[in-house]
C-alpha positions as CSV (number, residue, x, y, z in Angstrom):
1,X,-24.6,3.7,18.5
2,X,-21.0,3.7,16.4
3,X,-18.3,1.3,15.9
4,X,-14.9,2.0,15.4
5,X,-12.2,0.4,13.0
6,X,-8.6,-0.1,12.9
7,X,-7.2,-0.2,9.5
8,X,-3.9,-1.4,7.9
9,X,-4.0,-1.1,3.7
10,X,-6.9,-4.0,3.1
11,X,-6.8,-5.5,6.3
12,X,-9.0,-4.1,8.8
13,X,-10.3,-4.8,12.6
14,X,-13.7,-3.9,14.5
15,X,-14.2,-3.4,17.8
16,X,-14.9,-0.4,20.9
17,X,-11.6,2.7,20.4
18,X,-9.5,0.6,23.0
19,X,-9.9,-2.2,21.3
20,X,-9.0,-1.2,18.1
21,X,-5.7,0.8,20.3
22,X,-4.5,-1.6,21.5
23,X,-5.3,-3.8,18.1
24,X,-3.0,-1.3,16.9
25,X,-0.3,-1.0,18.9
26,X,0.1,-4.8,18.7
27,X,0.5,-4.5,15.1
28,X,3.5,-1.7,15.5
29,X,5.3,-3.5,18.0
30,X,5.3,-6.8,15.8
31,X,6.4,-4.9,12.8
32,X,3.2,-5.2,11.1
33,X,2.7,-1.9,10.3
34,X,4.1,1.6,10.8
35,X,0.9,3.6,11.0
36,X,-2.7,2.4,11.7
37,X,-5.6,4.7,11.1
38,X,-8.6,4.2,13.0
39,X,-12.2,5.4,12.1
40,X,-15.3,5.8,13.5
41,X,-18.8,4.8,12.0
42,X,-22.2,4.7,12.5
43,X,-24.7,1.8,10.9
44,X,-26.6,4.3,8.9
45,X,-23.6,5.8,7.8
46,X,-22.1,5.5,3.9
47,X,-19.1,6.9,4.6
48,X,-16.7,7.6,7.6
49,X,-13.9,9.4,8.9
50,X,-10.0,8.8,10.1
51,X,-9.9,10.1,13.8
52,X,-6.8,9.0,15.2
53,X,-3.3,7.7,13.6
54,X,-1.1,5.4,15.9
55,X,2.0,4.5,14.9
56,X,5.4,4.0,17.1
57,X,4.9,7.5,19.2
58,X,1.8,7.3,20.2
59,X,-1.6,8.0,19.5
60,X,-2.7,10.8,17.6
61,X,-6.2,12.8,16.9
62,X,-6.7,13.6,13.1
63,X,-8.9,16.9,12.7
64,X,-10.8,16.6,9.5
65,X,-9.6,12.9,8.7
66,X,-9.7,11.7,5.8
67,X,-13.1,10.1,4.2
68,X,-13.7,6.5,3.6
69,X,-16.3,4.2,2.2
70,X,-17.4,2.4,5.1
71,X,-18.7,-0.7,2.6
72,X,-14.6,-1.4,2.1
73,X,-14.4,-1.8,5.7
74,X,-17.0,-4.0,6.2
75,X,-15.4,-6.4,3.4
76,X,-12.3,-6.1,4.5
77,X,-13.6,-7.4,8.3
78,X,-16.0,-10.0,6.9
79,X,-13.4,-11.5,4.0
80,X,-11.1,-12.4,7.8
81,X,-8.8,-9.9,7.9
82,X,-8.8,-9.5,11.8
């Protein structure tokens, strides 16, 4: 089982991939944010990976995304950054 998270700087969202997509895009159109990275993660997992971008043209896959620690995440959701 995974999860998958949408990211902005510190403030981050959890949910299924459309979820976080459409999190997203909602962010873009309200002038929120210009890019948002989204990763995917499993519970046993330390760290995880950037696997799309989305920012004003669509959405993008990222081969070999950038790694993060997946403990920031979890703040970042838990603190109420939705």
């Amino acid at each position: 089982m995974h999860t998958h998270f949408a990211i902005i700087s510190k403030t981050a969202y959890q949910g299924s991939l459309s979820e976080c997509i459409n999190w997203a895009e909602e962010r873009i159109e309200a002038k929120k944010a210009k890019i948002v990275k989204i990763v995917i993660a499993r519970p046993e997992d330390i760290k995880c990976q950037i696997i799309y971008e989305v920012d004003r043209a669509g959405v993008r896959a990222c081969h070999s995304g950038r790694v993060i620690d997946l403990c920031l995440l979890k703040k970042a959701v838990k603190n109420g950054a939705t």
